[in-house]
Structures are given as structure tokens and as C-alpha cells.
C-alpha positions in Angstrom: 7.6 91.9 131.7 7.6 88.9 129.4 9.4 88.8 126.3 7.8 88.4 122.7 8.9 84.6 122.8 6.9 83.8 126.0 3.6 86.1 125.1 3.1 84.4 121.7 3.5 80.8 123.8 0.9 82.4 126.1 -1.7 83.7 123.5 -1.5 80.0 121.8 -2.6 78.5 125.0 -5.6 80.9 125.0 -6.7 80.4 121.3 -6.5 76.7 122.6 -8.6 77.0 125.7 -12.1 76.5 124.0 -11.0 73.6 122.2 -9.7 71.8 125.3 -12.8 72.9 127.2 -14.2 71.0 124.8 -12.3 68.1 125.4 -13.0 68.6 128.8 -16.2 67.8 128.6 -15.7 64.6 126.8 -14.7 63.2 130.5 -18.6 62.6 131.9 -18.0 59.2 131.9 -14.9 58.5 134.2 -16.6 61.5 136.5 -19.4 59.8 136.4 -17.8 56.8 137.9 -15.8 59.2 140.3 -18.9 60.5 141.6 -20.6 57.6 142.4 -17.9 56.6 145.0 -17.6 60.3 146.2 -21.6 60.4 146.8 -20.6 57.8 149.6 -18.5 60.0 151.6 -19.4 62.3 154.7 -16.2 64.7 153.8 -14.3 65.5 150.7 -10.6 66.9 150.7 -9.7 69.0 147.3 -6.0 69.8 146.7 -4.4 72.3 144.0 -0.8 74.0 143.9 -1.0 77.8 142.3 -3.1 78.5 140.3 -4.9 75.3 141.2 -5.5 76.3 144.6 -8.4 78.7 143.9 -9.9 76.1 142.0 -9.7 72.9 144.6 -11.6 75.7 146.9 -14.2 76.8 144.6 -14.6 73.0 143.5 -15.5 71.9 147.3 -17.5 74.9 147.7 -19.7 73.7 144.6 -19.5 70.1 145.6 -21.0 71.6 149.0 -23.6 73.2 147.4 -25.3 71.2 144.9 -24.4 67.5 147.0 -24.3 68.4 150.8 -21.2 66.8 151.1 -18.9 68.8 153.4 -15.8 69.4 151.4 -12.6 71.8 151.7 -10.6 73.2 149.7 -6.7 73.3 150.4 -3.1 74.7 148.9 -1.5 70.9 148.6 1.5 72.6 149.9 0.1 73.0 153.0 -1.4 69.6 153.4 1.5 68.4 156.1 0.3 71.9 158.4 -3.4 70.4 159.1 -5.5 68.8 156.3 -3.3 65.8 156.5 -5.1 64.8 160.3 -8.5 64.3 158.2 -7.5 61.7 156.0 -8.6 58.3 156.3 -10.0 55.4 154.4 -13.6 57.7 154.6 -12.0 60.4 153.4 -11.4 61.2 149.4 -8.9 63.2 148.6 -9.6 64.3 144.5 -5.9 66.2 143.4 -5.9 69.1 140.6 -2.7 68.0 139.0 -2.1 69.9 135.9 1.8 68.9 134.4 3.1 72.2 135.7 6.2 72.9 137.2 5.0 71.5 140.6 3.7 68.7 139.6 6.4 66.4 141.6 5.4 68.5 144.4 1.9 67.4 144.3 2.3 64.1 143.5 4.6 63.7 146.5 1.8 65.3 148.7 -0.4 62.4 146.8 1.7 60.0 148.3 1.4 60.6 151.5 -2.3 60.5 151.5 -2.3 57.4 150.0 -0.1 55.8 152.4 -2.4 57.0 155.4 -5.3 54.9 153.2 -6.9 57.8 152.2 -8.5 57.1 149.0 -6.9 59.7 145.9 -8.2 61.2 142.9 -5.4 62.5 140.5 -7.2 64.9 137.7 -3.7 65.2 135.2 -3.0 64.8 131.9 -2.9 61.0 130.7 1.1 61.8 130.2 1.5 62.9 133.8 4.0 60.4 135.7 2.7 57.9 137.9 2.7 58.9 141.5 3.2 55.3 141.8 0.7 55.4 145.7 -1.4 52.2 145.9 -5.0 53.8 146.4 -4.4 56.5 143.5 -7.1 56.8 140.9 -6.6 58.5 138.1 -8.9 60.6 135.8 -7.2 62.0 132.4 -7.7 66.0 131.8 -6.3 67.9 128.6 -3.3 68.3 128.4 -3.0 72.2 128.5 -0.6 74.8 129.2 -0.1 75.3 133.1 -1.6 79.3 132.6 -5.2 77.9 131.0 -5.6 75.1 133.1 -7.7 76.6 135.9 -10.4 77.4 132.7 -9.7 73.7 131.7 -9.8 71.7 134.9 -13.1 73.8 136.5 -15.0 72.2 133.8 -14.4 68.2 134.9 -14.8 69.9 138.5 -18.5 70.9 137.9 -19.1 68.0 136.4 -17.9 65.9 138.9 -20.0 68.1 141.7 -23.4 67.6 139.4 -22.9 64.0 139.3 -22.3 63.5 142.5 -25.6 65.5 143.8 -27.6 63.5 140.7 -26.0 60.2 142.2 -27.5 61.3 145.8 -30.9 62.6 144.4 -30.3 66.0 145.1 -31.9 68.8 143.4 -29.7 70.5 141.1 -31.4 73.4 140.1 -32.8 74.4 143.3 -30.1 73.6 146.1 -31.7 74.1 149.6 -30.7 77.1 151.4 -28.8 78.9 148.8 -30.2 82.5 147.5 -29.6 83.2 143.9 -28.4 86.9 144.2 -26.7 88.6 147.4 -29.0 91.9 148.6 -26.7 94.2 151.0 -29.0 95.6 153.3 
């Protein structure tokens, strides 16, 4: 149970959710830019922490579908158990880095990517600390409460899967192989 203190902090955050939406889609350009360089890549490694992690899996899932770009999504703290033998200078590695309470985690993880060569894409809040890792690009989100920013960060995510299928010619609307509505049989 929460107390009356931490619900009214919470229901703030939500009132605040379309307006950093928003916000959120104010970041086309830098994506943009993002994309082009991801449109180059055979493979594409999404990290998130938390609630993050849902969303780096459903962001590589969309990236997937719309670019045909293999991409994975993967718990960051779990990067050292696996993910970690993929990267290489091929290999993007685009972080969901909301300033949460695991943000140091992430950033560490960051790090170590980096130092392998493996090119990095932070998505954080311009006020986020530098992970200081040569090879770490960074791309500004709202700054938003860490229980909203799933709703916040999925936007730039889409984005940044549409512009990277446009910047390969792929057709958006009508990705091959992919049926609109599941039928159980």
C-alpha cells in the first residue's frame, strides 16, 4: 500500500504523461539521424532495466517488423550473462535510460559496451549524467517520472523503428509477412 504522499506524486506524473508524449514527439529529428546509422546494421541490441525492459523488447520487435533488421530485446542487467558476446563495432546497442533509480546501473552496463567498440545509443533525459564511454551517443527524452516513462520513451522508440524502415525503403504500412489480426484455428 502507498501512502497519500506517494499516490498524489503518482497521479501528477499521469496528468503529465500526455504533455510529455507530446514532447516526445518533438525528437524526429535527432531519431531521424539515429536511424540513418541504424538502417546500416545487420543486428540491433535494445537494453532497458524495469520497467524498461518490456519496452527495449517490444522496441526490437517493432524495429524487426517494419525494417527487417534482426534486433533483440534484453534486461541490461543481464547483459554480462550472453548479449554482451554480440557486441562489436557492427553492432548498435540503443539504451532506454530513464533517470530512475537504476540509472547508474545502466550506464555502467553502457560502459562496457562501449569499451568492446560497440556503438551506444543512450535515450535519457538531457540532465542524465554522462556515462562518460567514448562511442556513446546520446538522444534527449522528457524528463518524466520513472512510473510514466515506458508511455514516454515507446513513443521516440516507434519513431525511431519508422525511420529506420523509411531510410531503407521499406514499406511501412504493409510489412511483408506480418497478418494484421491472429485467427485461432
Amino acid at each position: 500500500m502507498i501512502g497519500a504522499a506517494k499516490e498524489a506524486e503518482l497521479v501528477k506524473a499521469l496528468f503529465e504523461a500526455p504533455r510529455l508524449i507530446a514532447e516526445a514527439l518533438t525528437m524526429d529529428a535527432e531519431l531521424k539521424a539515429v536511424a540513418h546509422d541504424i538502417s546500416k546494421a545487420t543486428d540491433v541490441i535494445f537494453l532497458g532495466r524495469g520497467a524498461m525492459f518490456p519496452l527495449a523488447m517490444e522496441s526490437a520487435l517493432k524495429l524487426k517488423e517494419i525494417s527487417y533488421i534482426h534486433a533483440e530485446g534484453y534486461a541490461a542487467g543481464e547483459l554480462k550473462h550472453g548479449p554482451i558476446a554480440l557486441v562489436d563495432e557492427y553492432t548498435p546497442t540503443v539504451a532506454l535510460a530513464p533517470l530512475d533509480e537504476v540509472f547508474e546501473k545502466t550506464a555502467s552496463n553502457l560502459q562496457e559496451v562501449a569499451a568492446r567498440g560497440g556503438p551506444v545509443i543512450m535515450i535519457a533525459p538531457a540532465r542524465a549524467p554522462d556515462p562518460h564511454g567514448a562511442g556513446i551517443r546520446r538522444v534527449a527524452a522528457p524528463d518524466c517520472h520513472p512510473l510514466i516513462a515506458p508511455l514516454v520513451y515507446a513513443v521516440p522508440m516507434q519513431l525511431l523503428a519508422y525511420y529506420t524502415a523509411v531510410q531503407k525503403g521499406t514499406d511501412v504500412d504493409q510489412p511483408r509477412n506480418l497478418a494484421k489480426s491472429v485467427t485461432v484455428e
